[in-house]
PQR file of N, CA, C, O and H, with PARSE charges and radii, in Angstrom:
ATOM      1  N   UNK A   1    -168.673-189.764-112.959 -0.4000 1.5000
ATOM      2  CA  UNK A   1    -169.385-190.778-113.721 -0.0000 2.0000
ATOM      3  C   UNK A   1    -170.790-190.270-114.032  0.5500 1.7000
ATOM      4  O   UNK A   1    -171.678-189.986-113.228 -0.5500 1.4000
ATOM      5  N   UNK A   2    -170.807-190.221-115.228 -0.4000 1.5000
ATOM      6  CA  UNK A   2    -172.710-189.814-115.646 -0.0000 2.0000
ATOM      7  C   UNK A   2    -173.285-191.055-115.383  0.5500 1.7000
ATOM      8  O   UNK A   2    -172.725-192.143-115.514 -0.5500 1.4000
ATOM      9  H   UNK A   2    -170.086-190.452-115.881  0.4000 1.0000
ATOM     10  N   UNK A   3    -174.799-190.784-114.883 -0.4000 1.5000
ATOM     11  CA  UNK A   3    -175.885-191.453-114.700 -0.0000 2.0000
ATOM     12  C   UNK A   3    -176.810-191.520-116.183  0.5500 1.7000
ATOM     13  O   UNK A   3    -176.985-190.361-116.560 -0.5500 1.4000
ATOM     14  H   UNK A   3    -175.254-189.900-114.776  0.4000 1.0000
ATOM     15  N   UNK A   4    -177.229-192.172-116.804 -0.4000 1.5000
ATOM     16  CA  UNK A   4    -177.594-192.540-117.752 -0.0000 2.0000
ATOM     17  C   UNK A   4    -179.656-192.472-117.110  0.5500 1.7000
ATOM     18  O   UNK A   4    -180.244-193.351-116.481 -0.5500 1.4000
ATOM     19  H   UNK A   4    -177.087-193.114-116.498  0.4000 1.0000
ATOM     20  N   UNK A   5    -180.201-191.160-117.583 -0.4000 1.5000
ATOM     21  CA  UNK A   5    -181.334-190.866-116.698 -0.0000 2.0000
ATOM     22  C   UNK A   5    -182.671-191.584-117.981  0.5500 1.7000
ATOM     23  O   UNK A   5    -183.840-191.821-117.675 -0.5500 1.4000
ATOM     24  H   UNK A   5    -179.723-190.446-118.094  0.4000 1.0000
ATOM     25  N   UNK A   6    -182.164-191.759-119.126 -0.4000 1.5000
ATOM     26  CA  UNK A   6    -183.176-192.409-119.678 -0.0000 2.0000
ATOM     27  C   UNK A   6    -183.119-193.611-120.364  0.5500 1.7000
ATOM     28  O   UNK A   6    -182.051-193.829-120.935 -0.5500 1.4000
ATOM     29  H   UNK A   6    -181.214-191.567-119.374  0.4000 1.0000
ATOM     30  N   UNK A   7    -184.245-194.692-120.485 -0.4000 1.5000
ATOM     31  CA  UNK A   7    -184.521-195.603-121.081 -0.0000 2.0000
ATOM     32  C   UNK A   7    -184.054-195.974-122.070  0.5500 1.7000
ATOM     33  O   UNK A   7    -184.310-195.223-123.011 -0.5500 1.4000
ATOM     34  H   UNK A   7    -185.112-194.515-120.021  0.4000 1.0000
ATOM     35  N   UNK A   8    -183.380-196.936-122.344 -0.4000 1.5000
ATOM     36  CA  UNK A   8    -183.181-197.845-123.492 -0.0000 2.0000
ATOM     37  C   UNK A   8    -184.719-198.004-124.039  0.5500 1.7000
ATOM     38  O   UNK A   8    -185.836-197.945-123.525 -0.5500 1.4000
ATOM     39  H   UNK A   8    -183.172-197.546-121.579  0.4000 1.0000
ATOM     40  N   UNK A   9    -184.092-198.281-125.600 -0.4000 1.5000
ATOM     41  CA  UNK A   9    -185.374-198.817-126.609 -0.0000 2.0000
ATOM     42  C   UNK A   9    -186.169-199.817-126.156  0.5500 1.7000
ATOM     43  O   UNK A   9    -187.399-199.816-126.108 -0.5500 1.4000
ATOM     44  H   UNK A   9    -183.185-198.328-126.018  0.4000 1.0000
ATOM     45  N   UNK A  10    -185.088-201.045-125.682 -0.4000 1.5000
ATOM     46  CA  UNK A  10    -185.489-202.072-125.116 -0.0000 2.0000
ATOM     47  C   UNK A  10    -186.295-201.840-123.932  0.5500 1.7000
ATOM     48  O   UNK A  10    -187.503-202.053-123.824 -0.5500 1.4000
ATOM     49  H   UNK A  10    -184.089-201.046-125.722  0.4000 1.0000
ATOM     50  N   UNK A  11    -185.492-201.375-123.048 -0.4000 1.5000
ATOM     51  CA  UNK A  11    -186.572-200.602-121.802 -0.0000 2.0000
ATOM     52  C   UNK A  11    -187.855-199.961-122.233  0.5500 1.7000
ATOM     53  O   UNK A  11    -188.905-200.473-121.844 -0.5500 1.4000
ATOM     54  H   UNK A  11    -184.511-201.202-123.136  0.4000 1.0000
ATOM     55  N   UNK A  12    -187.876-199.249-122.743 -0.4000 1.5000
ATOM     56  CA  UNK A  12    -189.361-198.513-123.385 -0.0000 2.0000
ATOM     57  C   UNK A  12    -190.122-199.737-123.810  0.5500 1.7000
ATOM     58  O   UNK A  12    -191.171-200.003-123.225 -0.5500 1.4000
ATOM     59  H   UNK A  12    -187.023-198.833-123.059  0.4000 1.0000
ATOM     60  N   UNK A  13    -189.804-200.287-124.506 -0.4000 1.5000
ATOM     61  CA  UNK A  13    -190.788-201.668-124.785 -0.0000 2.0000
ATOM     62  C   UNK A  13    -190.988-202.009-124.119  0.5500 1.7000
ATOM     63  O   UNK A  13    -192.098-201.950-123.591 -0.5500 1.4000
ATOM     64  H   UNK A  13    -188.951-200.071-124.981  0.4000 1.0000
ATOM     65  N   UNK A  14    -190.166-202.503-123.778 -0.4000 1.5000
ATOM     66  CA  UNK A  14    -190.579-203.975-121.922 -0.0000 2.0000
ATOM     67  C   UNK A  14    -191.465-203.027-121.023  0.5500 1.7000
ATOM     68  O   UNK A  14    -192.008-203.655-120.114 -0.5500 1.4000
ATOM     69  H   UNK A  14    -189.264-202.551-124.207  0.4000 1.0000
ATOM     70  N   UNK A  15    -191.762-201.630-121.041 -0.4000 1.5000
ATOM     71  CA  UNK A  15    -192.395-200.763-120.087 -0.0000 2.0000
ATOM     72  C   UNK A  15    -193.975-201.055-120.805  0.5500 1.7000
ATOM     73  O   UNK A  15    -194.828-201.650-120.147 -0.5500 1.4000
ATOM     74  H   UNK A  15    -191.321-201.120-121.779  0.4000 1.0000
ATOM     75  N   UNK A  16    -194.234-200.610-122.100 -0.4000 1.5000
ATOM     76  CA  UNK A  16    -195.196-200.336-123.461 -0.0000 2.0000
ATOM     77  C   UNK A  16    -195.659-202.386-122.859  0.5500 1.7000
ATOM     78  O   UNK A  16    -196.753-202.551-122.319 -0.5500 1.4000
ATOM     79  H   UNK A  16    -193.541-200.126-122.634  0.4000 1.0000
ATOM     80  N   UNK A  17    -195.058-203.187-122.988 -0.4000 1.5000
ATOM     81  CA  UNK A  17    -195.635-204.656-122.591 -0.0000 2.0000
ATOM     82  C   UNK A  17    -196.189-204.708-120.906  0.5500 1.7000
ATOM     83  O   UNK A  17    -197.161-205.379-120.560 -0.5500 1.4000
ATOM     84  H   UNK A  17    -194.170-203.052-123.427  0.4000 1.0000
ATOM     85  N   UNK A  18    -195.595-204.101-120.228 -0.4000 1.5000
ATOM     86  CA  UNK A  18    -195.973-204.130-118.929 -0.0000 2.0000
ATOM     87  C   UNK A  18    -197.031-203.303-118.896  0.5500 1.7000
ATOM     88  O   UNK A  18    -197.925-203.836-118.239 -0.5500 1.4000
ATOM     89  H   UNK A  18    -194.805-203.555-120.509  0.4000 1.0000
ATOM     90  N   UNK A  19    -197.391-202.083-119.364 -0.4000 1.5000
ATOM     91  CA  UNK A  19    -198.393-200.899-119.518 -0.0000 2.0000
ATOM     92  C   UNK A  19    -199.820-202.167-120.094  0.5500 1.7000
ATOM     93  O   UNK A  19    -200.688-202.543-119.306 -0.5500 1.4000
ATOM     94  H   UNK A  19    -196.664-201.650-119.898  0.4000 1.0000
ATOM     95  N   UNK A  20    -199.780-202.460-121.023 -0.4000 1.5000
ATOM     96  CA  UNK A  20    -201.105-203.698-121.630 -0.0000 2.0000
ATOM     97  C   UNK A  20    -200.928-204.534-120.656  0.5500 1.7000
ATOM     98  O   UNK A  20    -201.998-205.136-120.579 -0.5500 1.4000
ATOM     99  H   UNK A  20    -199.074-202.155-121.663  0.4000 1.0000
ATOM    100  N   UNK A  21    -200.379-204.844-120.042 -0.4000 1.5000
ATOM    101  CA  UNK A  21    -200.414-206.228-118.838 -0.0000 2.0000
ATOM    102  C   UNK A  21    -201.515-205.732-117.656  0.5500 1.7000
ATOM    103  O   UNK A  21    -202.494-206.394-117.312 -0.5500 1.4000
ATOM    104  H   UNK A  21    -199.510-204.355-120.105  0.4000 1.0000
ATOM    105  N   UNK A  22    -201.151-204.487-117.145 -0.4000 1.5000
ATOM    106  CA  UNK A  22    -201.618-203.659-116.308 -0.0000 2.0000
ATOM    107  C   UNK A  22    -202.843-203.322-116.144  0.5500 1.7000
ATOM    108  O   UNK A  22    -203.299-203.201-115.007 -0.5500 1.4000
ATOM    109  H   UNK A  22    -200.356-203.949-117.425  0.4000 1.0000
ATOM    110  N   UNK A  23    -203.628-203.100-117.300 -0.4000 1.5000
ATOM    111  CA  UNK A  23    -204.923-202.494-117.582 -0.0000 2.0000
ATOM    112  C   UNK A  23    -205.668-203.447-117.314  0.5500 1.7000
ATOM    113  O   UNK A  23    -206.858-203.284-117.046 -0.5500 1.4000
ATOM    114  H   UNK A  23    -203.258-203.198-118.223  0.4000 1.0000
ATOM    115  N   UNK A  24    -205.013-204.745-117.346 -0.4000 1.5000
ATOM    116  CA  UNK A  24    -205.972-205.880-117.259 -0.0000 2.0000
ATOM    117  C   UNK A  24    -206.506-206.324-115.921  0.5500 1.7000
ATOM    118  O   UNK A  24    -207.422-207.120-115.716 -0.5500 1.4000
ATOM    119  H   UNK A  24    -204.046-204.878-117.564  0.4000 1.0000
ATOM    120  N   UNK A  25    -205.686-205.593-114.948 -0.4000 1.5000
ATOM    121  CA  UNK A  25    -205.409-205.851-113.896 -0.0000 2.0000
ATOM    122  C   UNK A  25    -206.457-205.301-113.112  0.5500 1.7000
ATOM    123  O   UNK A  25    -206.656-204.089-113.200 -0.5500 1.4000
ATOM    124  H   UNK A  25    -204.942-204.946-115.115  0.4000 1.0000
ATOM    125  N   UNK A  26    -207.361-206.194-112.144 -0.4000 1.5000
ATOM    126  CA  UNK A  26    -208.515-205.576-111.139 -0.0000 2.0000
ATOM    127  C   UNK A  26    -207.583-204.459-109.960  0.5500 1.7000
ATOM    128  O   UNK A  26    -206.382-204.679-109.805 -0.5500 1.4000
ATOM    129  H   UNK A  26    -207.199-207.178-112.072  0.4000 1.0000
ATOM    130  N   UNK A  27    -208.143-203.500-109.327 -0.4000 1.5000
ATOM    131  CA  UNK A  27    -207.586-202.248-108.312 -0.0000 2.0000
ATOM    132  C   UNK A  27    -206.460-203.572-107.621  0.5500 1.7000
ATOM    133  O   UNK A  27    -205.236-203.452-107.671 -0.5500 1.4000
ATOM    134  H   UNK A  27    -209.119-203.322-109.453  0.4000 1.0000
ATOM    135  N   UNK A  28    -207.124-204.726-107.034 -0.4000 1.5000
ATOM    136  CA  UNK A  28    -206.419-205.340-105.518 -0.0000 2.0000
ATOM    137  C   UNK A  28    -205.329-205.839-106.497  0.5500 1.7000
ATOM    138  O   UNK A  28    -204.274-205.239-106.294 -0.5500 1.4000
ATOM    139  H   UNK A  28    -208.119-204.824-106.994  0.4000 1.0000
ATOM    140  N   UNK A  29    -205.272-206.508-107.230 -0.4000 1.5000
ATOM    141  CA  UNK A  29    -204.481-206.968-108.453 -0.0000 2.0000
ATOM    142  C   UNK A  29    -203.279-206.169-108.582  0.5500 1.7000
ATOM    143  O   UNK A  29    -202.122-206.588-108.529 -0.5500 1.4000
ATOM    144  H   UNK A  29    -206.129-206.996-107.394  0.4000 1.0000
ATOM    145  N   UNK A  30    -203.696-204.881-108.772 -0.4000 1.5000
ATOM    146  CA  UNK A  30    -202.663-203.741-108.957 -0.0000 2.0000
ATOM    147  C   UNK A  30    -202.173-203.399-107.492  0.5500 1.7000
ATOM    148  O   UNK A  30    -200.966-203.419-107.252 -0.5500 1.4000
ATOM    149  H   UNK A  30    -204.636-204.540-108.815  0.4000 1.0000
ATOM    150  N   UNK A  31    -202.892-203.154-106.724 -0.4000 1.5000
ATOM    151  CA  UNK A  31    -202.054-203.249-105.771 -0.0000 2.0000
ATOM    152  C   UNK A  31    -200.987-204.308-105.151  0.5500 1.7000
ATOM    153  O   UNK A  31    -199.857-203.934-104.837 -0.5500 1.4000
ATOM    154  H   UNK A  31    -203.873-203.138-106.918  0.4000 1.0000
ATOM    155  N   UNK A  32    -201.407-205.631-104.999 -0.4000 1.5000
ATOM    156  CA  UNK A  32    -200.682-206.313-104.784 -0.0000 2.0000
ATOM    157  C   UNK A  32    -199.180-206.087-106.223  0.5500 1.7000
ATOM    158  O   UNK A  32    -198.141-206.194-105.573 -0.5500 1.4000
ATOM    159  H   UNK A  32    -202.325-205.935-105.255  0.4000 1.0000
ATOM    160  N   UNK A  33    -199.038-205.995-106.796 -0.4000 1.5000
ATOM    161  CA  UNK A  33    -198.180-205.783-108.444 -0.0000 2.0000
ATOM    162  C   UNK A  33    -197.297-204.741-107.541  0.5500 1.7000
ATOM    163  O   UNK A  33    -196.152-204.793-107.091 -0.5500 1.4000
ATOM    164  H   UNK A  33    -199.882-205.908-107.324  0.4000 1.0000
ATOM    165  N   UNK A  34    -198.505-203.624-107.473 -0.4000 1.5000
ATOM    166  CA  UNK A  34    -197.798-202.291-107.025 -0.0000 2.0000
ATOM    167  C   UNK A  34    -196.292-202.321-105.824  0.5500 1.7000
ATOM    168  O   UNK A  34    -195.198-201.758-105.787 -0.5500 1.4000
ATOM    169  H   UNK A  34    -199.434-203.581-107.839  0.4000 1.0000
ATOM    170  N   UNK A  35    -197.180-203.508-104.806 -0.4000 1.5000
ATOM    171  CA  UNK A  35    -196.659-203.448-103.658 -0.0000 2.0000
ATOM    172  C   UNK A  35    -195.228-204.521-103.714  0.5500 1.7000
ATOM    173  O   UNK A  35    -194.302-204.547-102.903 -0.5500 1.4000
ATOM    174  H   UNK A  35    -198.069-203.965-104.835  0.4000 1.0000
ATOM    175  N   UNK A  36    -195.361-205.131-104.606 -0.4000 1.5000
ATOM    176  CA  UNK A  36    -194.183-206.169-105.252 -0.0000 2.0000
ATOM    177  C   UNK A  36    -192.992-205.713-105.777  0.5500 1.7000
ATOM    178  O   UNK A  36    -191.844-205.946-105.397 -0.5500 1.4000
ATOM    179  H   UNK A  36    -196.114-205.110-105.265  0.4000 1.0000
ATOM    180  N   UNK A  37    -193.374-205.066-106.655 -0.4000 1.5000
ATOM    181  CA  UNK A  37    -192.389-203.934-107.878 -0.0000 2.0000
ATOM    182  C   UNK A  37    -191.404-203.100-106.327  0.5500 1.7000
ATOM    183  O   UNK A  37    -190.181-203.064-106.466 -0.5500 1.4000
ATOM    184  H   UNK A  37    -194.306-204.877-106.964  0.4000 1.0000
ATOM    185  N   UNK A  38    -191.972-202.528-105.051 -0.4000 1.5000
ATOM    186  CA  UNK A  38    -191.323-201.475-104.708 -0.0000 2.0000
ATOM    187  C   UNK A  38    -190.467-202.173-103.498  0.5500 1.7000
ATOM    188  O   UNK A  38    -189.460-201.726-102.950 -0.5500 1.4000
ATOM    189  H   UNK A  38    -192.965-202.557-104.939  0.4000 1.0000
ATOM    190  N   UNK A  39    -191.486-203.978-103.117 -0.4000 1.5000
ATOM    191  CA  UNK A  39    -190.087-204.339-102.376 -0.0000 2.0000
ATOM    192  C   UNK A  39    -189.011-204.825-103.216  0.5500 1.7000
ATOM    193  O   UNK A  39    -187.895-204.904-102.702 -0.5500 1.4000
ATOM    194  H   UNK A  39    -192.304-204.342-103.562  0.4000 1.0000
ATOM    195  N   UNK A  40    -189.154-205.132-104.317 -0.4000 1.5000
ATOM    196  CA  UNK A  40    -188.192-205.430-105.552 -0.0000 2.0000
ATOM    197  C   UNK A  40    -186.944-203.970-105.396  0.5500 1.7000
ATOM    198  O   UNK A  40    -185.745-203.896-105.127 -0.5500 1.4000
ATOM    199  H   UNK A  40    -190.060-205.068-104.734  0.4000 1.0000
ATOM    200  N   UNK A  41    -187.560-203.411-105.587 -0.4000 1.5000
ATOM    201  CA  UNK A  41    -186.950-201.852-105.783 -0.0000 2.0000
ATOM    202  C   UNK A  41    -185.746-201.884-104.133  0.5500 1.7000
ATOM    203  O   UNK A  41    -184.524-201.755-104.056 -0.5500 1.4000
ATOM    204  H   UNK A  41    -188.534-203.471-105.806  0.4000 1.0000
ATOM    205  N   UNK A  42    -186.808-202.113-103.041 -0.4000 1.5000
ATOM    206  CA  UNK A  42    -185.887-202.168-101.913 -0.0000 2.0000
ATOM    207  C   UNK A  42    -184.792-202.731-102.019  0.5500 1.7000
ATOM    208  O   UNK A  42    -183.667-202.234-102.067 -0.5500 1.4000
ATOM    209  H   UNK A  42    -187.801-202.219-103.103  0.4000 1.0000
ATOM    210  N   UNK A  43    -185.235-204.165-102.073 -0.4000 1.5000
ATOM    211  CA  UNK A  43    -184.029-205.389-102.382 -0.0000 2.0000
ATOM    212  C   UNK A  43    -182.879-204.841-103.165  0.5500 1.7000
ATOM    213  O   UNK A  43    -181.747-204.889-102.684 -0.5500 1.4000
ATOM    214  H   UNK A  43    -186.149-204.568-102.034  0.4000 1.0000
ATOM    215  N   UNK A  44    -183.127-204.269-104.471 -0.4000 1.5000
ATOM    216  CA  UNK A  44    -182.444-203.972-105.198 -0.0000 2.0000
ATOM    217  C   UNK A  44    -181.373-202.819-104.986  0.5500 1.7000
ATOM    218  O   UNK A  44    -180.255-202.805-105.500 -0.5500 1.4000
ATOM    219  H   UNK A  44    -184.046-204.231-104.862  0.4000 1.0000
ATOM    220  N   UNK A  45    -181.988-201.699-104.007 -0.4000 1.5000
ATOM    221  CA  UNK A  45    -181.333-200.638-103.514 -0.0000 2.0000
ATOM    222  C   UNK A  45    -180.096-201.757-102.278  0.5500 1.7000
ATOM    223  O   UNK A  45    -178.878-201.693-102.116 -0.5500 1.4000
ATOM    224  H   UNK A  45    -182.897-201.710-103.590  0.4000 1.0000
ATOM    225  N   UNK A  46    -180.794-202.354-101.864 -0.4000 1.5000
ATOM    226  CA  UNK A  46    -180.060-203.032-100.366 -0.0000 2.0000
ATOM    227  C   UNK A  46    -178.747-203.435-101.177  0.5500 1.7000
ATOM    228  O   UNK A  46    -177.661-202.972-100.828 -0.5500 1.4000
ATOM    229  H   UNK A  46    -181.783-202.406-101.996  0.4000 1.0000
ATOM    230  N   UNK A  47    -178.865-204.374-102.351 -0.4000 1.5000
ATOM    231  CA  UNK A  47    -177.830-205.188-102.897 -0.0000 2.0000
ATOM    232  C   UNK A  47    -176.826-204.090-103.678  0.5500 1.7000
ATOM    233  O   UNK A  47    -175.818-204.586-104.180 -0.5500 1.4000
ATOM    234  H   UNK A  47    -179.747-204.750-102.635  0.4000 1.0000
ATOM    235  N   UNK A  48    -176.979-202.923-103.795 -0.4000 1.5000
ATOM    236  CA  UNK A  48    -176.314-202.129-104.636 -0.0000 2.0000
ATOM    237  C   UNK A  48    -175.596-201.260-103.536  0.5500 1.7000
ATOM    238  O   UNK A  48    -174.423-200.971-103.774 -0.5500 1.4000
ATOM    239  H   UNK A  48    -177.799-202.520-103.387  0.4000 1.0000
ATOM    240  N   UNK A  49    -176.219-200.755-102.222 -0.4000 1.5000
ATOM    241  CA  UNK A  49    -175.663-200.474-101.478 -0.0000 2.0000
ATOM    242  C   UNK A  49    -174.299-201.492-100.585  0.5500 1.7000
ATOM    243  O   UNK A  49    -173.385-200.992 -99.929 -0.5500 1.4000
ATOM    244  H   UNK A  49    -177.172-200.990-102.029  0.4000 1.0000
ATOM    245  N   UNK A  50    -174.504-202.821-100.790 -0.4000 1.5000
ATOM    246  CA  UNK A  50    -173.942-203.967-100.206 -0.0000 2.0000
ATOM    247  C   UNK A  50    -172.715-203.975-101.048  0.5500 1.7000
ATOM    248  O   UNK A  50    -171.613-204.146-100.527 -0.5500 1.4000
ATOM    249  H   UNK A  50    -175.247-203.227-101.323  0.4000 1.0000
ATOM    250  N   UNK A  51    -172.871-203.785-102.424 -0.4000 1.5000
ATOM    251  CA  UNK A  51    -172.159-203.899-103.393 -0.0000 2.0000
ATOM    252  C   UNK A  51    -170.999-202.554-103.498  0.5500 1.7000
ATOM    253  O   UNK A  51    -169.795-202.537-103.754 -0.5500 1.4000
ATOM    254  H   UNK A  51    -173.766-203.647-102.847  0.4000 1.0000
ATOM    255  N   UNK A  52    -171.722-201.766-103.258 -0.4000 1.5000
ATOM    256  CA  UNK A  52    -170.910-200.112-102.846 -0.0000 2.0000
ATOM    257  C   UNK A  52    -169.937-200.229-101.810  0.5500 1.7000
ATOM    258  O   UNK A  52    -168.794-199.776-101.866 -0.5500 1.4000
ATOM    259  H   UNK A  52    -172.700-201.780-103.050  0.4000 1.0000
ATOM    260  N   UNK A  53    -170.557-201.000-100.650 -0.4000 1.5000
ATOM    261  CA  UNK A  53    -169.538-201.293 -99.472 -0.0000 2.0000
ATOM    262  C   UNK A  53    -168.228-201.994 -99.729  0.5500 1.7000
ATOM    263  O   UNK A  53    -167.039-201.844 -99.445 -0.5500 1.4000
ATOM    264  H   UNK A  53    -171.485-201.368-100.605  0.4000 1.0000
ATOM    265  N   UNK A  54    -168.757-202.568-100.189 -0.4000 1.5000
ATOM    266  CA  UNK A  54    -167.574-204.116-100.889 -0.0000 2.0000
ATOM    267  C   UNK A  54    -166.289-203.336-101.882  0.5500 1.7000
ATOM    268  O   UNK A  54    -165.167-203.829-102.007 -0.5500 1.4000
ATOM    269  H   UNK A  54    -169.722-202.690-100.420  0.4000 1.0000
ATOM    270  N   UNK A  55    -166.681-202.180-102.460 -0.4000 1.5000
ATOM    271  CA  UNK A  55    -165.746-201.825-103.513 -0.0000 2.0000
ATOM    272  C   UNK A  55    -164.760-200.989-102.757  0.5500 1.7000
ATOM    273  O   UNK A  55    -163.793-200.497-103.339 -0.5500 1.4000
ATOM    274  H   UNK A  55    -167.592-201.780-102.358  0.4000 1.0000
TER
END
């Protein structure tokens, strides 16, 4: 099965909207964002691994 390693159009945008969201953002601001996005990322690894088990 290929892995599909780049972005949709749509993806590139929604990134290009999040990029202007960002700048606006004070350092603690971004960090807290920062630190959100990567337990997101965890969660997301956990449920895909959960999901791997199951198949």
């Amino acid at each position: 099965m290929e892995i599909p390693m780049e972005l949709s159009i749509e993806q590139k945008f929604n990134l290009k909207l999040y990029e202007e969201q960002i700048k606006a953002l004070s350092p603690e601001e971004s960090q807290k964002f920062l630190l959100e996005v990567l337990r997101q990322l965890m969660v997301k690894d956990n449920m895909l691994k959960h999901l791997l088990k199951q198949s």
